[in-house]
Structures are given as structure tokens and as C-alpha cells.
C-alpha positions in Angstrom: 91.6 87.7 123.3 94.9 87.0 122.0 95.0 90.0 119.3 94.0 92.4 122.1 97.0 90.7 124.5 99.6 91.0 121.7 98.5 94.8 121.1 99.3 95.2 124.4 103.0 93.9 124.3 103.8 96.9 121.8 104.8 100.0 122.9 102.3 103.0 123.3 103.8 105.2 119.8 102.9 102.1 117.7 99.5 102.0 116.9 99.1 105.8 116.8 101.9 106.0 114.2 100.5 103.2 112.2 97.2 104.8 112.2 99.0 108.1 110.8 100.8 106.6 108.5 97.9 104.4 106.9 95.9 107.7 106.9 98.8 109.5 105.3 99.1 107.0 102.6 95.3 106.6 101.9 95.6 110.6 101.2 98.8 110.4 99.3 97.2 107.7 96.9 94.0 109.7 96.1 95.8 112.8 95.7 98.0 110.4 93.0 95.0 109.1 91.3 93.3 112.5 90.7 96.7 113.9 89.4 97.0 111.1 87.2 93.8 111.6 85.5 94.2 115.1 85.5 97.1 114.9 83.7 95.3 112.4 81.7 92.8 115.0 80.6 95.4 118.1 79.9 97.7 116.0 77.9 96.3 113.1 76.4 92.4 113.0 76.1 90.9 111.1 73.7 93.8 108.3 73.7 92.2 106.2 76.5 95.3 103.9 75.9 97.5 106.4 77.7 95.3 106.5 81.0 95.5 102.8 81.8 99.3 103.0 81.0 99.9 105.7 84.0 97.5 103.8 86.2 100.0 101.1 85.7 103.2 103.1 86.0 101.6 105.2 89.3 100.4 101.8 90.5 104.0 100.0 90.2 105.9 103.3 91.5 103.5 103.4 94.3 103.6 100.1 95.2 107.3 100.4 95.7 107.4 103.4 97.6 103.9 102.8 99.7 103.9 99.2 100.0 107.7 99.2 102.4 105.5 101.6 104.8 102.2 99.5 104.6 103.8 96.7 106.5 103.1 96.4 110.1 105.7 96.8 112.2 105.8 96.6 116.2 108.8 98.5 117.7 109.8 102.1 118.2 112.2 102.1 115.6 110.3 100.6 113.0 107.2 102.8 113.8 109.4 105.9 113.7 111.3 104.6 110.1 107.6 104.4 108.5 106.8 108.4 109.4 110.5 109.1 107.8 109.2 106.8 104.6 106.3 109.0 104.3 108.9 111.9 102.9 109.5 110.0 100.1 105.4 108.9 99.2 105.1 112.6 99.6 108.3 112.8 97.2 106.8 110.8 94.8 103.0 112.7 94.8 104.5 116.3 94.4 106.4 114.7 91.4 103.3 113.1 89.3 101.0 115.6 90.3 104.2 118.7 89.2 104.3 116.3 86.1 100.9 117.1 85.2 101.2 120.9 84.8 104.4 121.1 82.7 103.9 123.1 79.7 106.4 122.3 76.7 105.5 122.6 73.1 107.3 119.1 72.4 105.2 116.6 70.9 103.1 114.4 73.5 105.4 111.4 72.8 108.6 113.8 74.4 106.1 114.9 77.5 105.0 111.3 78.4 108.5 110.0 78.2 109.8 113.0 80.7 106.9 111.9 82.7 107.5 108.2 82.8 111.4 108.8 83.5 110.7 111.0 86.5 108.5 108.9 87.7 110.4 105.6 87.5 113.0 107.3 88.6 111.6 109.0 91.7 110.1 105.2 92.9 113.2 103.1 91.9 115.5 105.3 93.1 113.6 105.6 97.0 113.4 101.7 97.1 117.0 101.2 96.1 119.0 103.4 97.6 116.6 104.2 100.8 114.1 101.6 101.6 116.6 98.5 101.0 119.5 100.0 102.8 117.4 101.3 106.1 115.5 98.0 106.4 119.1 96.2 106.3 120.4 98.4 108.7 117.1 97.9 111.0 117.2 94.0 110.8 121.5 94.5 111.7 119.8 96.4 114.7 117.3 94.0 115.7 119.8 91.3 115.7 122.0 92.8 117.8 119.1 93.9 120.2 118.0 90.6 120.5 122.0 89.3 120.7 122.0 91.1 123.8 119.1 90.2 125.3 119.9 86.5 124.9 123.4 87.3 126.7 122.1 89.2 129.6 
């Protein structure tokens, strides 16, 4: 009784958004995990060593840019700044899974480091200087919202 009476106090767009964007990210992460062991099998086949690594690095970069937009919000604003997020999970898909086609004649050691800085890059960067920075600016909101409330 009391989970269906507090899914009633959120607004309509909620749920439907969180549905999408759970979806969204569920697709995103497979897509990420068959690119990673493609790339595995062009690049690096019979150094099993190599696979677990990039499981690691695309499970770190992923948790940083999927995990923000995993969390459950329950206002308009916070629905609607998880769809925005999924630009950059989709960011961060197109760039392993365009990783695992480039074609250079540099030694494997070269091509795995390009890999692992774009990467990094792509997830540190979107949790720095995105994810931090609109998550202050929605708890300033929030507080001021709920200022106002308290006032009137």
C-alpha cells in the first residue's frame, strides 16, 4: 500500500521516463559489451589478459556515466535531466564500439593505449564537467523550490 501511494505523489512523466531510460541503458550496455569483445577478437585474440582489462575499463567508464542516470529520481526536472544524460551513455557507446574498427598499422600496444585514453577520457570528462555541475545546479534548484514553499 504505501509504495503504490508514494507512486502516486509523483508526477505522471516520471515513471514513463524512468522506464525509458532504464531500457535505454540496458541496450546501451549490451551494445558496449558486444563491441568490447568484438574488439577483443579483431585486435587482441589470443591474449585473454586484454579482455578482462576492457571489461574493467568499460565497466568503470560505464559506471560513471550510467550509474548518475540509474538513480531514481521523482520530479520533472530530474526525470527530464536523466533523458538529457542518456546523450552522453550514447556518447560513450558510439566511442568504444568506433574504437573497435580503427585500422592503424601501429603495434597493438599504440591501439590499446588510443583506446583506453578515449575511453577514460569520454567517461571522466561527462562525469566531471556534466554530471557534477547539473546535479549541483538541480539540488541549488530544489533548495530554492522548497525555500519558497516553506515561505508561502
Amino acid at each position: 500500500m504505501e509504495v503504490s501511494a508514494a507512486q502516486n505523489t509523483l508526477p505522471s512523466c516520471v515513471l514513463p521516463r524512468r522506464r525509458f531510460v532504464r531500457w535505454s541503458l540496458l541496450a546501451l550496455f549490451l551494445c558496449n559489451l558486444v563491441c568490447v569483445v568484438v574488439r577483443f577478437y579483431a585486435v587482441h585474440h589470443p591474449d585473454w589478459s586484454v579482455l578482462w582489462a576492457d571489461l574493467k575499463l568499460a565497466g568503470w567508464t560505464i559506471l560513471f556515466v550510467f550509474g548518475p542516470l540509474l538513480i531514481p529520481v521523482r520530479s520533472r526536472r530530474g526525470s527530464m535531466l536523466q533523458v538529457l544524460g542518456l546523450v552522453f551513455a550514447l556518447l560513450l557507446t558510439l566511442v568504444i564500439c568506433c574504437a573497435a574498427g580503427w585500422d592503424i598499422d601501429d603495434p597493438k600496444d599504440v591501439h590499446r593505449s588510443l583506446y583506453l585514453a578515449s575511453v577514460i577520457m569520454m567517461g571522466l570528462l561527462t562525469f566531471v564537467y556534466v554530471y557534477v555541475p547539473v546535479w549541483l545546479a538541480h539540488l541549488f534548484m530544489s533548495f530554492i523550490e522548497k525555500r519558497r514553499a516553506r515561505k508561502n
